[in-house]
C-alpha positions in Angstrom: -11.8 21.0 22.7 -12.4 23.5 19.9 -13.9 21.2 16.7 -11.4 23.0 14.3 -8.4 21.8 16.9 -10.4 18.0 16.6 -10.8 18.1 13.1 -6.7 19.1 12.1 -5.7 16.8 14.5 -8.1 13.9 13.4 -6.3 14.5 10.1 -2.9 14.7 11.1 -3.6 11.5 13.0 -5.1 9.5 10.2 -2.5 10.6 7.9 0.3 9.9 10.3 -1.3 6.2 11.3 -2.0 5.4 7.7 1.8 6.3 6.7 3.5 4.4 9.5 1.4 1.1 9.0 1.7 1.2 4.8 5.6 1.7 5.3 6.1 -1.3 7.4 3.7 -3.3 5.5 6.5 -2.7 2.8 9.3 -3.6 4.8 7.7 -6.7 6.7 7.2 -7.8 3.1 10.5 -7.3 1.7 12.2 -8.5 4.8 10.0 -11.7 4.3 11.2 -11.8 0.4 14.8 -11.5 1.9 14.5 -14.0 4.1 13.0 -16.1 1.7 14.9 -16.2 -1.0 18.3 -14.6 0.5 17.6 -12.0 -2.6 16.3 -8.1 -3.7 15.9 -7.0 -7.1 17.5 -3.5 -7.5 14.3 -2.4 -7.8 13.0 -4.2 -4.4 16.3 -2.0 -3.0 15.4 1.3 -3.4 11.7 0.7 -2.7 12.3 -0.6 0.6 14.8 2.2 1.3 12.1 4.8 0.1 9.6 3.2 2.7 12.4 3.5 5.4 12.9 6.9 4.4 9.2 8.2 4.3 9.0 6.2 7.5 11.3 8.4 9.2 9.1 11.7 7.7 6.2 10.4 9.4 7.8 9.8 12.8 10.2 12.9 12.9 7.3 14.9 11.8 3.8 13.8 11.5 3.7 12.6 15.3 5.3 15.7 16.9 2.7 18.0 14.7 -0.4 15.2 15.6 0.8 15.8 19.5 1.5 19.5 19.3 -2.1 20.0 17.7 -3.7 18.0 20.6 -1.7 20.5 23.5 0.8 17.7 24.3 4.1 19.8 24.2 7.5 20.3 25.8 7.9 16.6 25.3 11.2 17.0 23.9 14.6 17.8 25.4 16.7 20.9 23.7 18.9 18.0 22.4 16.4 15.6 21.4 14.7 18.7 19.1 17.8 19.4 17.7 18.4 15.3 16.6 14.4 15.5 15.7 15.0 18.4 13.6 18.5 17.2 11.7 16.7 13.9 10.9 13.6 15.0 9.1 15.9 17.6 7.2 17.8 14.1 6.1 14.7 11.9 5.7 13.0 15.0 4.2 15.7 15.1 1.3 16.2 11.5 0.8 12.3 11.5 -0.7 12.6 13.1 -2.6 16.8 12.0 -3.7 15.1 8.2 -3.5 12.8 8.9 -5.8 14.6 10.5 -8.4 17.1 7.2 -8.2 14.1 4.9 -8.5 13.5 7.0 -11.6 16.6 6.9 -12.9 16.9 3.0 -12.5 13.7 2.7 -14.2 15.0 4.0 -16.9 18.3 2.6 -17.6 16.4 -0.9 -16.8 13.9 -0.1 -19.7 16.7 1.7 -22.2 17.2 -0.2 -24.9 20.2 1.3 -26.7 24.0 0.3 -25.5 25.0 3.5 -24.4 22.9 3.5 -21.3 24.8 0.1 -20.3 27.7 2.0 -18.8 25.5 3.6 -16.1 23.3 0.4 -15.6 22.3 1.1 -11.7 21.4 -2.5 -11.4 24.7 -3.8 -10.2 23.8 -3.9 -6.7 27.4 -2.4 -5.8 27.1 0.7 -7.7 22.9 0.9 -6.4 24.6 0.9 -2.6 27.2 3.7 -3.6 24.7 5.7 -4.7 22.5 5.1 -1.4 25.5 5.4 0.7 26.4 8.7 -1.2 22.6 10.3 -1.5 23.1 9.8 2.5 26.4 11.1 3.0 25.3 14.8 0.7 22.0 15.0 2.7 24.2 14.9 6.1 26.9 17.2 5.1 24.0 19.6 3.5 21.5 19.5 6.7 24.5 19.6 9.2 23.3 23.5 10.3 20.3 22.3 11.3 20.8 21.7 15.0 22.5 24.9 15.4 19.4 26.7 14.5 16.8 24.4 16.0 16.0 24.8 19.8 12.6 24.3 22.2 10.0 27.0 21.9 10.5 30.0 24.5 8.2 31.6 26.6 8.8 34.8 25.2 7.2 36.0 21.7 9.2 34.6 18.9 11.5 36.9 16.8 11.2 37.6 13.2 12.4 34.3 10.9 11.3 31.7 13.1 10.3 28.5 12.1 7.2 27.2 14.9 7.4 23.3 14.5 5.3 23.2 17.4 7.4 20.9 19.3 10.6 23.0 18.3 11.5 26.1 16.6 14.2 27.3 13.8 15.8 30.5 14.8 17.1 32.4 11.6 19.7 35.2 12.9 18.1 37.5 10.2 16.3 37.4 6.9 19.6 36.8 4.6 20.0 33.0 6.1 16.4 32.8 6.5 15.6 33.5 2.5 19.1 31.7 1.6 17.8 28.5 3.4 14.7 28.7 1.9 16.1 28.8 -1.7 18.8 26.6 -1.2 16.3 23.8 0.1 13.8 24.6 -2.7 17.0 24.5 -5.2 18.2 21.0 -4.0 14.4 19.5 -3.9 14.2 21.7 -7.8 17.6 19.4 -9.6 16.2 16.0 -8.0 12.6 17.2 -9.5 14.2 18.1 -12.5 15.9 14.4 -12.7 12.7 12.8 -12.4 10.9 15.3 -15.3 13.8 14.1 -17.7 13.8 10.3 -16.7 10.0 10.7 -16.7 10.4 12.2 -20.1 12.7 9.3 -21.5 10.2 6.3 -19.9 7.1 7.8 -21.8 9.1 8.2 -25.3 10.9 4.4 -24.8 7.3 3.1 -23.9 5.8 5.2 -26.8 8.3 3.8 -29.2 7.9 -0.2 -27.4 4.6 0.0 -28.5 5.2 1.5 -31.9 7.0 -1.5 -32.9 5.6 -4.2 -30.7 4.3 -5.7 -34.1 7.6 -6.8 -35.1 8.6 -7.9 -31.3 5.5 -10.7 -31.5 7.8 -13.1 -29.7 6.4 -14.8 -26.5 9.0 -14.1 -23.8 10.1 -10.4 -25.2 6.5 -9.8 -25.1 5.7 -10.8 -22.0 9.5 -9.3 -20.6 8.2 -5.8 -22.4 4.9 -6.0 -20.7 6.4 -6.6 -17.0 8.8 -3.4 -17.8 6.1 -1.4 -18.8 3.9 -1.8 -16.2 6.8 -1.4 -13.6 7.6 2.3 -15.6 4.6 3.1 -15.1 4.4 2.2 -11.8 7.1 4.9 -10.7 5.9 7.2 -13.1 2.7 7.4 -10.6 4.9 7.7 -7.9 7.2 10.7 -9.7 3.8 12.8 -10.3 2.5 11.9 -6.5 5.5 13.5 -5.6 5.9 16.2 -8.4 1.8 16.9 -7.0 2.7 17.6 -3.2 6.2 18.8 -4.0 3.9 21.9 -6.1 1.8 22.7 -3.6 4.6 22.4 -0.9 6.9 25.0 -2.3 4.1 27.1 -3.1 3.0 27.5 1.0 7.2 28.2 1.2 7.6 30.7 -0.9 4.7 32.0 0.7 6.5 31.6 4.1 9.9 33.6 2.9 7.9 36.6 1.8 6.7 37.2 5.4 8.4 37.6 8.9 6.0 36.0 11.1 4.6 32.7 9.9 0.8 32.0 11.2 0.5 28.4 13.0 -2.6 27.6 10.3 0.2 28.2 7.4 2.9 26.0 8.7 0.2 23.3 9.1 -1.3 23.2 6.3 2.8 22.8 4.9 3.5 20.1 7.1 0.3 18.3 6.3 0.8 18.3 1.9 4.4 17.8 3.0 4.0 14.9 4.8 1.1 13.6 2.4 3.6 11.5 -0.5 5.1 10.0 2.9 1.6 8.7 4.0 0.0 8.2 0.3 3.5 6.7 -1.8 3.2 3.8 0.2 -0.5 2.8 -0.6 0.0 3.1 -4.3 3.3 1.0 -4.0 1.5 -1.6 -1.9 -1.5 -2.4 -4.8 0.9 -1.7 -7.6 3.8 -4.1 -6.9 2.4 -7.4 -7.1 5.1 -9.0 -5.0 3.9 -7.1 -1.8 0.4 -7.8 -2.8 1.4 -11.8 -2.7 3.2 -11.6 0.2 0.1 -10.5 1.4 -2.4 -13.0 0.5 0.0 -15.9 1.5 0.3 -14.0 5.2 -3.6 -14.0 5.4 -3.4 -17.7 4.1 -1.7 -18.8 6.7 -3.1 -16.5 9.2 -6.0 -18.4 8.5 -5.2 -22.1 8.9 -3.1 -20.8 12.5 -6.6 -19.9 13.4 -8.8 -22.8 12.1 -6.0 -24.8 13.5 -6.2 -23.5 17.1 -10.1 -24.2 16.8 -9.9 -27.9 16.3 
């Protein structure tokens, strides 16, 4: 096997593996805090549903590109790569849509002025609207999807083709080729956008907490002030992981619209900085959020008496 073919798919793989095991690590742990105590924090919500979501990324794309590297293809039914292709477009969007609400909830959660109360996301009602709703827009706006999306042919592939690998996007010509490609880079652009403003409005509350935090000495508020801040911070690592790969992302795309026929090492190196907030976000949530990070220890606690127990 060629040792460049070894080496992307080495990567692909480790990325891929990496991903899929940090996501469920989150949602073993939060199923385990459910089950607990019959209870998630908004917070605990949307984190879970951003591991379910980045989850999906990595199975409706990072494992079809690791197998197509290694020469496993034609895997896939017609059908199956058009229901591939429609749920990364979905999952793909929800990353980024999930991550702009987590913003957004950080912030009203830290605001401290009344005005912010009216869109306080952390009545768990409104939070599942606007889960249920980020879903329903990403559907409706990724429903043309499977019409374009079929299994690679055996002839050479016209002009405005996507190569997935394990499936291809035919564009009928360059109009809905380039309008796509703008109106998915538009979408991703307002969610960005949401996060640069939330971002914007955490770093001037926490500028302002700390400003004052002489005339705030009491105990609890202190200690209350201190958990917030940390947790803003927190997703303000997240929103520039994101804001990092989302960059050089849309940089290889608008790379991509400029030309007709897309080379395989071009669309790779997309997929892999695409995929790579999918595969990294988790990690950073996992030693950040001390909840997961307990759940953790306690699970290797008792791991550990099982087996000292079986040994007696």
């Amino acid at each position: 096997m060629d040792l460049c073919v070894l080496i992307k798919g080495g990567l692909f793989f480790f990325q891929t593996s990496v991903g899929i095991i940090s996501n469920c690590i989150i949602l073993l742990s939060y199923t385990n805090i459910l089950w607990k105590r019959s209870k998630l924090l908004p917070v605990d919500v949307v984190l879970s549903h951003l591991a379910f979501v980045n989850l999906m990324v990595l199975l409706t794309r990072g494992v079809p590109q690791t197998m197509t590297v290694f020469g496993i293809n034609h895997v896939l039914s017609d059908v199956y790569c058009k229901v591939v292709v429609y749920i990364y477009r979905i999952v793909r969007a929800l990353s980024v849509c999930v991550t702009s609400l987590l913003s957004v909830l950080q912030a009203v959660t830290i605001a401290p002025n009344l005005k912010w109360s009216c869109v306080r996301l952390k009545d768990m009602k409104y939070l599942a609207l606007a889960l249920v709703s980020l879903w329903g827009l990403n559907m409706a706006v990724c429903i043309a999807a499977p019409f374009f999306s079929a299994l690679p042919r055996n002839i050479s592939a016209p002009q405005f083709t996507l190569n997935l690998g394990f499936c291809c996007v035919y564009f009928p010509d360059q109009m809905s080729y380039i309008f796509n490609g703008f109106a998915v880079s538009a979408r991703d652009f307002a969610f960005v956008s949401v996060m640069a403003f939330t971002s914007y409005f955490i770093l001037r509350t926490l500028y302002r907490h700390r400003q004052q935090v002489q005339s705030i000495r009491s105990h609890n508020g202190g200690r209350n002030m201190a958990a917030e801040s940390k947790a803003a911070q927190d997703v303000l690592r997240l929103v520039l992981l994101y804001v990092l790969f989302f960059g050089i992302d849309n940089i290889i795309w608008m790379y991509m619209l400029t030309v007709s026929q897309v080379s395989s090492t071009i669309t790779d190196m997309r997929v892999f900085f695409s995929s790579c907030y999918a595969s990294l976000s988790p990690i950073l949530i996992i030693f950040s959020n001390r909840k997961i990070k307990d759940g953790m220890k306690c699970a290797s606690r008792q791991k550990s008496v099982e087996i000292y127990l079986c040994q007696l």
